[in-house]
PDBQT receptor file of N, H, CA, C and O in Angstrom, charges set to zero:
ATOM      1  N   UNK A   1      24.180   6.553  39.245  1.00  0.00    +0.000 N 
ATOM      2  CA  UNK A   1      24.101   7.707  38.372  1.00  0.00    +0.000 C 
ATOM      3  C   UNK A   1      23.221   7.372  37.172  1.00  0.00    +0.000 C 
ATOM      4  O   UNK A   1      23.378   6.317  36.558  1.00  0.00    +0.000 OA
ATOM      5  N   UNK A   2      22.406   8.165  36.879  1.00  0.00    +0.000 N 
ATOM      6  H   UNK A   2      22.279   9.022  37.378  1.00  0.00    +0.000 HD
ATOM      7  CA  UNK A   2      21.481   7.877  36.010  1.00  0.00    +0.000 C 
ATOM      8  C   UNK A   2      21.764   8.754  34.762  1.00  0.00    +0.000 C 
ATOM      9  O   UNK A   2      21.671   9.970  34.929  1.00  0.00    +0.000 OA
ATOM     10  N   UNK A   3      22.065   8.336  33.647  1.00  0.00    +0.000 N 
ATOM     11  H   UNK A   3      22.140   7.348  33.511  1.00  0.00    +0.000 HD
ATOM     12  CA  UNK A   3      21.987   8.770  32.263  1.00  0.00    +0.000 C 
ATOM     13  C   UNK A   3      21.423   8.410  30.967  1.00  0.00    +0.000 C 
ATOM     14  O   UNK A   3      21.481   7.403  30.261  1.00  0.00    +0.000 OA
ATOM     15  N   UNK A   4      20.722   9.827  30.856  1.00  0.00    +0.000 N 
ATOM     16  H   UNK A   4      20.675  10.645  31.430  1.00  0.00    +0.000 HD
ATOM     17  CA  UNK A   4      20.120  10.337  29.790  1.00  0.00    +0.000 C 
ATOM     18  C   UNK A   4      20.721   9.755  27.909  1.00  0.00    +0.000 C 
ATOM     19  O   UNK A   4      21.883  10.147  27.804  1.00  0.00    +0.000 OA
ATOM     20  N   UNK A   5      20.375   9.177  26.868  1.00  0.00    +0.000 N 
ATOM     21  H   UNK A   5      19.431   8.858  26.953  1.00  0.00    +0.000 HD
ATOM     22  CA  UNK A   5      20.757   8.554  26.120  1.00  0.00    +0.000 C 
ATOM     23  C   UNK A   5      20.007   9.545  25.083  1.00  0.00    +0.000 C 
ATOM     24  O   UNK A   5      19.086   9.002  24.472  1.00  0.00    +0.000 OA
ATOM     25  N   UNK A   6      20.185  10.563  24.857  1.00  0.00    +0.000 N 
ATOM     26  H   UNK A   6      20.933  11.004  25.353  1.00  0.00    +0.000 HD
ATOM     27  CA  UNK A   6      19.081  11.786  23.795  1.00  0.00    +0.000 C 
ATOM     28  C   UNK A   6      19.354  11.672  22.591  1.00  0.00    +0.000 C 
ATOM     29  O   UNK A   6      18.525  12.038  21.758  1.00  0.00    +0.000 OA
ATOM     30  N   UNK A   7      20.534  11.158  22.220  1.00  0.00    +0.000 N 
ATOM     31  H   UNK A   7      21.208  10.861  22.897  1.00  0.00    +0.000 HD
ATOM     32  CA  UNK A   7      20.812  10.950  20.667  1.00  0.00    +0.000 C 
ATOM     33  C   UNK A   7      20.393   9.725  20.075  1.00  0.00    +0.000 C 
ATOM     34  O   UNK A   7      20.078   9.678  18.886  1.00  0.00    +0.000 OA
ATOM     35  N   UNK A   8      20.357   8.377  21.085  1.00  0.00    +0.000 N 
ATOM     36  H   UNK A   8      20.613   8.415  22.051  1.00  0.00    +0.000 HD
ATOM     37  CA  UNK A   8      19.571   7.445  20.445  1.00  0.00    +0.000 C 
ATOM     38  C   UNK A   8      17.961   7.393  20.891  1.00  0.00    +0.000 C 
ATOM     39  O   UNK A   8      17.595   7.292  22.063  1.00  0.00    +0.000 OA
ATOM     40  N   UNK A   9      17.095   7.477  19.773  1.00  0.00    +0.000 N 
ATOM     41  H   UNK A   9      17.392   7.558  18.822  1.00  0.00    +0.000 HD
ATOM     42  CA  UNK A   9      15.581   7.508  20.131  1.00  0.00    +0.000 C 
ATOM     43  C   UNK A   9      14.908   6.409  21.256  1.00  0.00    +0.000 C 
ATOM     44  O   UNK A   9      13.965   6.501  22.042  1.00  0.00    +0.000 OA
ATOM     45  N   UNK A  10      15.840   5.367  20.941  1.00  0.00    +0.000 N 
ATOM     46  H   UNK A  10      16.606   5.292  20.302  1.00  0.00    +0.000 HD
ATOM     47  CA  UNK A  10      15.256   3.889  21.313  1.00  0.00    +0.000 C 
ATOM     48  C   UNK A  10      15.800   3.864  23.081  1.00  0.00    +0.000 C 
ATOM     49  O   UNK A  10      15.585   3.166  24.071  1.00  0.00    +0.000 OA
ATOM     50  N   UNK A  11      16.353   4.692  22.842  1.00  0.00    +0.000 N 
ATOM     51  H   UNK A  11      16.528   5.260  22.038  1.00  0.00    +0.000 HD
ATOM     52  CA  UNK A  11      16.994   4.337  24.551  1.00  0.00    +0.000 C 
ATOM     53  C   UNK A  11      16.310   5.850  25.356  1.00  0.00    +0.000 C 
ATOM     54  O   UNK A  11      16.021   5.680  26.541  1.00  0.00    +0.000 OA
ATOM     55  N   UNK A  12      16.061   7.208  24.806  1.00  0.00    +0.000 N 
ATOM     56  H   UNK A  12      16.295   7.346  23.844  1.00  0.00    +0.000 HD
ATOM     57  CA  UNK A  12      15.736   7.619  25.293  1.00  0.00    +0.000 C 
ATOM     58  C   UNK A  12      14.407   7.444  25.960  1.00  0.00    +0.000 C 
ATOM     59  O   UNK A  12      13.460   7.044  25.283  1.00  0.00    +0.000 OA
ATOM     60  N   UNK A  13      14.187   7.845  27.865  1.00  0.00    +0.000 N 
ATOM     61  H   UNK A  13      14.957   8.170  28.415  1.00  0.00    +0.000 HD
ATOM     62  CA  UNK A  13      13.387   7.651  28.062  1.00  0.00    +0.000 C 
ATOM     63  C   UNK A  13      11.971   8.494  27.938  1.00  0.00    +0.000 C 
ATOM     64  O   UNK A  13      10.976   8.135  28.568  1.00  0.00    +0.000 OA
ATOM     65  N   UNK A  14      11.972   9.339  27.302  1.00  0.00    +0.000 N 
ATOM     66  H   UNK A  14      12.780   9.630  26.790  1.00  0.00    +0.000 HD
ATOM     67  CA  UNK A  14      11.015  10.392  27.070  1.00  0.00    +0.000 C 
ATOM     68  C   UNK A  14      10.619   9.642  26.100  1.00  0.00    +0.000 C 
ATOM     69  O   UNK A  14       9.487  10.123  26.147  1.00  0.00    +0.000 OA
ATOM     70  N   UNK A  15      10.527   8.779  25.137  1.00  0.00    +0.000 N 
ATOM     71  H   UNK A  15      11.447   8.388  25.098  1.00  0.00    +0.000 HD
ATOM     72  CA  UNK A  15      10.001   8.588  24.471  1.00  0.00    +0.000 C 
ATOM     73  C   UNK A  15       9.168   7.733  24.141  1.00  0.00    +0.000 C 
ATOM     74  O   UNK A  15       8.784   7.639  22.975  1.00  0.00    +0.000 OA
ATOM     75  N   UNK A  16       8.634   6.771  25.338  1.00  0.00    +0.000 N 
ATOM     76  H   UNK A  16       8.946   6.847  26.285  1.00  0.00    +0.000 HD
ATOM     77  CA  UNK A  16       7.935   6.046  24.919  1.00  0.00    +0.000 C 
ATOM     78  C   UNK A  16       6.716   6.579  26.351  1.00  0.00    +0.000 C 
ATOM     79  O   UNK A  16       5.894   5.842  26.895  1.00  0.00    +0.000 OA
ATOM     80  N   UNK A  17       6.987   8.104  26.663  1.00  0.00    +0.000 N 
ATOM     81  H   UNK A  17       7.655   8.703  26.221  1.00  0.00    +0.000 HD
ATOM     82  CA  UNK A  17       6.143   8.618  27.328  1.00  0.00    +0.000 C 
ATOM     83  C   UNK A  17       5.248   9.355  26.381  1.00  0.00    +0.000 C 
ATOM     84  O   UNK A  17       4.041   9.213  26.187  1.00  0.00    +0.000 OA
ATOM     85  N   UNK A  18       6.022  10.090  25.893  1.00  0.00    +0.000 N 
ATOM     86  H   UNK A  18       7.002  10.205  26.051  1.00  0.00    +0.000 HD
ATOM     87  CA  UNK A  18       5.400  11.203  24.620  1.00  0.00    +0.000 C 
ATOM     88  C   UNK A  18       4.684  10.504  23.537  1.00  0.00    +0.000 C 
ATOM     89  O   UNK A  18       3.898  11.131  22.825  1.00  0.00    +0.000 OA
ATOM     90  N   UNK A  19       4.972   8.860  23.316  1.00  0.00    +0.000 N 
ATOM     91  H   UNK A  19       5.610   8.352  23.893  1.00  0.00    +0.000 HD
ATOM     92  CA  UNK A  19       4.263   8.368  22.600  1.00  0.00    +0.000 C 
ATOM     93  C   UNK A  19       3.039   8.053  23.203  1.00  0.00    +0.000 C 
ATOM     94  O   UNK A  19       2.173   7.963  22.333  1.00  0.00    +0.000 OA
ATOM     95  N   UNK A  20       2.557   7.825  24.453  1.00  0.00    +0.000 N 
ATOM     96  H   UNK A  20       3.261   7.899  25.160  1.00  0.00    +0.000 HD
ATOM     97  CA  UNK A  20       1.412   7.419  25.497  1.00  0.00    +0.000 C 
ATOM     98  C   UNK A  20       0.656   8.354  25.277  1.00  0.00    +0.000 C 
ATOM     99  O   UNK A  20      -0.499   8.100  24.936  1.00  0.00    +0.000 OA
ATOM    100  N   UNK A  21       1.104   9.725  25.414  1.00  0.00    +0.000 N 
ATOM    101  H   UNK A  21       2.042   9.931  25.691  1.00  0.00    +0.000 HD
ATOM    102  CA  UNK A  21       0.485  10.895  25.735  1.00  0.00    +0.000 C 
ATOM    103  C   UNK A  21      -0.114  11.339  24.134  1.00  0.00    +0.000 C 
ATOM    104  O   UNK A  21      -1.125  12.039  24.190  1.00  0.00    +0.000 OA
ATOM    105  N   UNK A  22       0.381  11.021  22.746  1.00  0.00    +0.000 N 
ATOM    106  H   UNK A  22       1.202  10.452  22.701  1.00  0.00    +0.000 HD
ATOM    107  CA  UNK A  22      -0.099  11.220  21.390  1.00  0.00    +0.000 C 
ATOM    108  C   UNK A  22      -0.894  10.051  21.536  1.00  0.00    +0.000 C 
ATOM    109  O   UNK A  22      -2.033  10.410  21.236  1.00  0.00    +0.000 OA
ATOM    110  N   UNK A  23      -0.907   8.813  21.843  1.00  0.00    +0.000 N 
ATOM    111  H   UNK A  23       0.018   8.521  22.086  1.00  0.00    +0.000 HD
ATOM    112  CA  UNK A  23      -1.803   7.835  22.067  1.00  0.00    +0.000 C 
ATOM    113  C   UNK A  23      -3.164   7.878  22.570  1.00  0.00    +0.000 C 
ATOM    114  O   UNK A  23      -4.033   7.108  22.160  1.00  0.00    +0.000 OA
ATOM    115  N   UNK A  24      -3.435   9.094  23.777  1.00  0.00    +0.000 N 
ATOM    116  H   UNK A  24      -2.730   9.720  24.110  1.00  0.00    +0.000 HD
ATOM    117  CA  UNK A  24      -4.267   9.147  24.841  1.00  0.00    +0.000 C 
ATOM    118  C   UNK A  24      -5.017  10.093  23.646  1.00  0.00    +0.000 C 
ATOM    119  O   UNK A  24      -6.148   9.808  23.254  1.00  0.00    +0.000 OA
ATOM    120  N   UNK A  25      -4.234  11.285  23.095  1.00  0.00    +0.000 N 
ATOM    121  H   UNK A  25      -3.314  11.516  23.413  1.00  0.00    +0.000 HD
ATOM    122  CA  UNK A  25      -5.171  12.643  22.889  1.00  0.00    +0.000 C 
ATOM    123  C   UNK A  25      -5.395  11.823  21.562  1.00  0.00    +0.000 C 
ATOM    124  O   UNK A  25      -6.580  12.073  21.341  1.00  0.00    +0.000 OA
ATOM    125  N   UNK A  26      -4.940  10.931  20.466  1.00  0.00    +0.000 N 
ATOM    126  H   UNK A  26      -3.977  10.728  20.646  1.00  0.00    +0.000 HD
ATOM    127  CA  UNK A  26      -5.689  10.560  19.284  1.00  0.00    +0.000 C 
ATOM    128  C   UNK A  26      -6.800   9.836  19.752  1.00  0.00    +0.000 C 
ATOM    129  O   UNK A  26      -7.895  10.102  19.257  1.00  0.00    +0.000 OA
ATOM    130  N   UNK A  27      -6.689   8.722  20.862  1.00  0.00    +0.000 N 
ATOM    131  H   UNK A  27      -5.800   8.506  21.264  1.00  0.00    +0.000 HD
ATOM    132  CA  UNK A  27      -8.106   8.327  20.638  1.00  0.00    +0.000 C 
ATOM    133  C   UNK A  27      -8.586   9.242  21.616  1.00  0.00    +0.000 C 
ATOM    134  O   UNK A  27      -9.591   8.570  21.847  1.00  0.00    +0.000 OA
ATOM    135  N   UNK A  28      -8.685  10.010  22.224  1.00  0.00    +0.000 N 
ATOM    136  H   UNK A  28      -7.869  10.557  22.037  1.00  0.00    +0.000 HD
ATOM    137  CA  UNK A  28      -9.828  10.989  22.752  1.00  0.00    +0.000 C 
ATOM    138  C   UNK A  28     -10.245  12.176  21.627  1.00  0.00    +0.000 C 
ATOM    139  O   UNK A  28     -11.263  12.845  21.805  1.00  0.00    +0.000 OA
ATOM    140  N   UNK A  29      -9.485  12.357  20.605  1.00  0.00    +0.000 N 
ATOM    141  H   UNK A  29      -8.657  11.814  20.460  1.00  0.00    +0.000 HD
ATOM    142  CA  UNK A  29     -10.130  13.003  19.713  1.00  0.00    +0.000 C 
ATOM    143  C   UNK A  29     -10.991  12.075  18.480  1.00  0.00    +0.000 C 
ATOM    144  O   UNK A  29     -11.897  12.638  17.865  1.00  0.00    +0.000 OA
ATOM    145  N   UNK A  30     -10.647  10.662  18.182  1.00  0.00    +0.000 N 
ATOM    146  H   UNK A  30      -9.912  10.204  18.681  1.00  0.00    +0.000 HD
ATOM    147  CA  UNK A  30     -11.620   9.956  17.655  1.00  0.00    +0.000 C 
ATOM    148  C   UNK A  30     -12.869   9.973  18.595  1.00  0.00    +0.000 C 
ATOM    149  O   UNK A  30     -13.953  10.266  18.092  1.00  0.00    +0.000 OA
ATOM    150  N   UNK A  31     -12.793   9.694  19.861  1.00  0.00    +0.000 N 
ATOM    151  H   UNK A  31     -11.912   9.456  20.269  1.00  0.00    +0.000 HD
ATOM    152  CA  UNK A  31     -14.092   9.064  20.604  1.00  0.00    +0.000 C 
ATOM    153  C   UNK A  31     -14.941  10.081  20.312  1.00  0.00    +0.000 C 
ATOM    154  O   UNK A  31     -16.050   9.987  19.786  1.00  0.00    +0.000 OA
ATOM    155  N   UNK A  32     -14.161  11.426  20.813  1.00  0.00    +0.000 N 
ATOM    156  H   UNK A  32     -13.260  11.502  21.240  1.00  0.00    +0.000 HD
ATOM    157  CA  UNK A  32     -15.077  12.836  20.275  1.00  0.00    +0.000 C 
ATOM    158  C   UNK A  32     -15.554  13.291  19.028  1.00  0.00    +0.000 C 
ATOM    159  O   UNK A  32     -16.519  14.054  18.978  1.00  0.00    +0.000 OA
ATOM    160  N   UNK A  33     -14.810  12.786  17.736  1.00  0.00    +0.000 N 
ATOM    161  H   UNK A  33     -14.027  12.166  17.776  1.00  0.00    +0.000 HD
ATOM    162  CA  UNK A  33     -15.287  12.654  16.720  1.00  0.00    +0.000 C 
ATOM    163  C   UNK A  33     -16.650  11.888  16.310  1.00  0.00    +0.000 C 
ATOM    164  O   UNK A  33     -17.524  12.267  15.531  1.00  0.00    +0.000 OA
ATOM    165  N   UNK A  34     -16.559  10.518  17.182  1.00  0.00    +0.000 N 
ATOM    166  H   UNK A  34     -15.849  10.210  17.815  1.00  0.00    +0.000 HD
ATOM    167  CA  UNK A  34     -17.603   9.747  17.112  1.00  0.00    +0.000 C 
ATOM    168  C   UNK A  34     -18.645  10.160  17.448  1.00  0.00    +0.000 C 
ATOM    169  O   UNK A  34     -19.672   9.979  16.793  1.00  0.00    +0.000 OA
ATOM    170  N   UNK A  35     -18.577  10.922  18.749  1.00  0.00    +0.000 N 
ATOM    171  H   UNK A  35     -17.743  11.069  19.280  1.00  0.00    +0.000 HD
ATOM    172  CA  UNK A  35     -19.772  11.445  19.318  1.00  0.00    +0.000 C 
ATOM    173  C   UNK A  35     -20.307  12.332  19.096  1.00  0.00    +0.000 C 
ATOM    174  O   UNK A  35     -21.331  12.684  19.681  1.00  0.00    +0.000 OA
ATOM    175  N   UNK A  36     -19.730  12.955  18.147  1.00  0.00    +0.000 N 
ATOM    176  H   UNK A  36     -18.899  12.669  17.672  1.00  0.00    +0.000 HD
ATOM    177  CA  UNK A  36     -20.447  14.268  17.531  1.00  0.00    +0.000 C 
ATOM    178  C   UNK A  36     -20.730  14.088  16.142  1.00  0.00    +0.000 C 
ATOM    179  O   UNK A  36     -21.253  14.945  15.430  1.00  0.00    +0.000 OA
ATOM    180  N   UNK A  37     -20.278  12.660  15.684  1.00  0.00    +0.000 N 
ATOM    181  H   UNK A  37     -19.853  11.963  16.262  1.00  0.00    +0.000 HD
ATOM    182  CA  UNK A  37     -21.332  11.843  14.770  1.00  0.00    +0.000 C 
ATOM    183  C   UNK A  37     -22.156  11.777  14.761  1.00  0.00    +0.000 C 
ATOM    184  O   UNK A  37     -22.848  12.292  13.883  1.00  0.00    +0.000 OA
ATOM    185  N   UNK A  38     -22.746  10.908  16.008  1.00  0.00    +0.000 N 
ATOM    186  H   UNK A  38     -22.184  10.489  16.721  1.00  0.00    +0.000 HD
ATOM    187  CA  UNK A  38     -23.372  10.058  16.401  1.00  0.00    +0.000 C 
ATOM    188  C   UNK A  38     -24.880  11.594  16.861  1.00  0.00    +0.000 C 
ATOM    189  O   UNK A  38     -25.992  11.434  16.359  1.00  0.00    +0.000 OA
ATOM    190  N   UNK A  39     -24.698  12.496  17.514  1.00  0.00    +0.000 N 
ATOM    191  H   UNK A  39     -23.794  12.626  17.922  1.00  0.00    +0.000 HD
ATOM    192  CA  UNK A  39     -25.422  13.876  17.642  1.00  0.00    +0.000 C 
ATOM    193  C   UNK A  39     -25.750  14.062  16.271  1.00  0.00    +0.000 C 
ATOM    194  O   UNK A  39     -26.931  14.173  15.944  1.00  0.00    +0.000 OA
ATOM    195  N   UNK A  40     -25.003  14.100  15.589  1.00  0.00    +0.000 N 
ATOM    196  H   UNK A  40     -24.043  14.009  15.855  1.00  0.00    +0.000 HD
ATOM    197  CA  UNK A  40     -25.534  14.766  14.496  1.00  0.00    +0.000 C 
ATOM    198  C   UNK A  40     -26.209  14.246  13.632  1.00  0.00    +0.000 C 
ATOM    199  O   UNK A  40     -26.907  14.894  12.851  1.00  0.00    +0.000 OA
ATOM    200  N   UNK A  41     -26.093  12.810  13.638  1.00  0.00    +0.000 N 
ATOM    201  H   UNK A  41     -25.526  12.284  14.272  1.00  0.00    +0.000 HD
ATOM    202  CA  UNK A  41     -26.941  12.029  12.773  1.00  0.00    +0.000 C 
ATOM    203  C   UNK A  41     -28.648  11.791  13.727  1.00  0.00    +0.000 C 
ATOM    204  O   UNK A  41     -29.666  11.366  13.181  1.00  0.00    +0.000 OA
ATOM    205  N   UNK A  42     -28.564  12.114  14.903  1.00  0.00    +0.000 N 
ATOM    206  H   UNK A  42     -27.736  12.459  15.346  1.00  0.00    +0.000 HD
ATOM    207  CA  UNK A  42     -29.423  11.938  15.868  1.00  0.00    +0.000 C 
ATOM    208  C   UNK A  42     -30.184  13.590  15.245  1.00  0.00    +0.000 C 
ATOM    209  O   UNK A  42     -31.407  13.541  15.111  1.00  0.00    +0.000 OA
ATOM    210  N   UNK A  43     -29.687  14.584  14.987  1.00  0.00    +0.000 N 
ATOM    211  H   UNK A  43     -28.693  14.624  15.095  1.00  0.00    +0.000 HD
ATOM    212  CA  UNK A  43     -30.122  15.820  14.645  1.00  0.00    +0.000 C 
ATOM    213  C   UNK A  43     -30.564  15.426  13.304  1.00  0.00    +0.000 C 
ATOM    214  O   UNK A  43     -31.758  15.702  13.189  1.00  0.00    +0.000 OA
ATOM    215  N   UNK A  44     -30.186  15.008  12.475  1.00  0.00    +0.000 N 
ATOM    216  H   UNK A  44     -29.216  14.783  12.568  1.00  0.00    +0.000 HD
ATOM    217  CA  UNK A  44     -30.738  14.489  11.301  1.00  0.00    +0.000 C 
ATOM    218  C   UNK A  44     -31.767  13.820  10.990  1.00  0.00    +0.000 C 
ATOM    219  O   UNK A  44     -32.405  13.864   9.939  1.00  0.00    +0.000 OA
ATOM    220  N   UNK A  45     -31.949  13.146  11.971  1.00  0.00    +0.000 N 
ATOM    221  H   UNK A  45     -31.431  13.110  12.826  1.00  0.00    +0.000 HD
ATOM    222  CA  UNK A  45     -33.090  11.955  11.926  1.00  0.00    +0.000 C 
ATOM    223  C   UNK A  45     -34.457  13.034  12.843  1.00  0.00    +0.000 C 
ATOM    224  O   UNK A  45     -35.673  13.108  12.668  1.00  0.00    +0.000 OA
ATOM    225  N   UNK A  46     -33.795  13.521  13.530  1.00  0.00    +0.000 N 
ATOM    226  H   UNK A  46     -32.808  13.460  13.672  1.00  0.00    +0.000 HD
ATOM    227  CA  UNK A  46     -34.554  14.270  14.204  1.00  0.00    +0.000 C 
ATOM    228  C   UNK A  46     -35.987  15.494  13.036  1.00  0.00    +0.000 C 
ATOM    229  O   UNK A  46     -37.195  15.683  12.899  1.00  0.00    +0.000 OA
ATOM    230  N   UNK A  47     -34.554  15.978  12.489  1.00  0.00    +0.000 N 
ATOM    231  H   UNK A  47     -33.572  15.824  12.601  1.00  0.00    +0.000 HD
ATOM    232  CA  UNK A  47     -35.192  17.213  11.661  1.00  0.00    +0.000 C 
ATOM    233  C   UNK A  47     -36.206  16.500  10.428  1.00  0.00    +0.000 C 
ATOM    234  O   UNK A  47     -36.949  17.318   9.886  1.00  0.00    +0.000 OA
ATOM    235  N   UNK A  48     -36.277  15.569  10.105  1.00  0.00    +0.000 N 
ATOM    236  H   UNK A  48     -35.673  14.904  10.546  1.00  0.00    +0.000 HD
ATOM    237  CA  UNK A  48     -36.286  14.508   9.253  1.00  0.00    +0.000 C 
ATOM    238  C   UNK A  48     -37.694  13.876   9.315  1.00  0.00    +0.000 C 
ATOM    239  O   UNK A  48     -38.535  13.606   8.457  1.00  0.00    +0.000 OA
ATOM    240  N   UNK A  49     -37.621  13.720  10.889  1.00  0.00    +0.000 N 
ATOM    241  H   UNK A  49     -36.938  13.940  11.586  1.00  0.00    +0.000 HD
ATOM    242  CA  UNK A  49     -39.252  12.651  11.392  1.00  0.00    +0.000 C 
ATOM    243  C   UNK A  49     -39.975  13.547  10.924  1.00  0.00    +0.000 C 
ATOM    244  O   UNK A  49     -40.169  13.277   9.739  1.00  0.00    +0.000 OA
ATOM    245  N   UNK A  50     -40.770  14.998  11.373  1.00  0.00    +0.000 N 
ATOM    246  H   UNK A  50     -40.612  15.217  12.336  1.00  0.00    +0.000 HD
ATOM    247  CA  UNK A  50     -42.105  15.670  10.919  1.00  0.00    +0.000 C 
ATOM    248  C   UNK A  50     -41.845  15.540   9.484  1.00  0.00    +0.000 C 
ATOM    249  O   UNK A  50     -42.855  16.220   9.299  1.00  0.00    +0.000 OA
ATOM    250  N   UNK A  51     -41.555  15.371   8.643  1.00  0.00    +0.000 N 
ATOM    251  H   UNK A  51     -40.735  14.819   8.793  1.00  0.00    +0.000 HD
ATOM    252  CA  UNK A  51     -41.783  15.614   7.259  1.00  0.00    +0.000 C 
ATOM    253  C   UNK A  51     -42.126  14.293   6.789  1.00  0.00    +0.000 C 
ATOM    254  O   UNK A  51     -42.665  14.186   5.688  1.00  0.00    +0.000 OA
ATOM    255  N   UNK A  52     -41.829  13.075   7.629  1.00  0.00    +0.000 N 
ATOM    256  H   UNK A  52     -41.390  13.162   8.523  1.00  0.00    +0.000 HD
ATOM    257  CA  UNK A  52     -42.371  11.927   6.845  1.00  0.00    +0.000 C 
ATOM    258  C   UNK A  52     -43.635  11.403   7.647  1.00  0.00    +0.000 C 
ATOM    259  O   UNK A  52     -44.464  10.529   7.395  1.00  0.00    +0.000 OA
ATOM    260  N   UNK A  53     -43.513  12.024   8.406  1.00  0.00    +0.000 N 
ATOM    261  H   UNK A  53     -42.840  12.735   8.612  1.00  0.00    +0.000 HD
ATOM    262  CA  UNK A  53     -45.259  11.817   9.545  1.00  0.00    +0.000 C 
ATOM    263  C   UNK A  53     -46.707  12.074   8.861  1.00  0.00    +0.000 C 
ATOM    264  O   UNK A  53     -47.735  11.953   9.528  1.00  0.00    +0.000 OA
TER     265      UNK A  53
């Protein structure tokens, strides 16, 4: 028989799932942050070159 422990955090097992899953989407929203850095500073440099040519 398998039981559920919901009142203590540490024993419940949902919880060190739900922490994986806030784990996964923070760094996939940094990586995406990065990369739309990384574009935009590429757009910058871009808009940038004819004027010092």
């Amino acid at each position: 028989m398998n039981v559920r422990f919901v009142d203590d955090p540490e024993r419940d097992p949902a919880v060190p799932h739900r922490r994986r899953l806030q784990a996964n989407r923070t760094r996939n929203y940094r990586q995406r942050t990065r990369a739309n850095r990384n574009i935009q500073a590429t757009y910058d440099d871009a808009e940038l070159l004819p004027e010092t040519v």
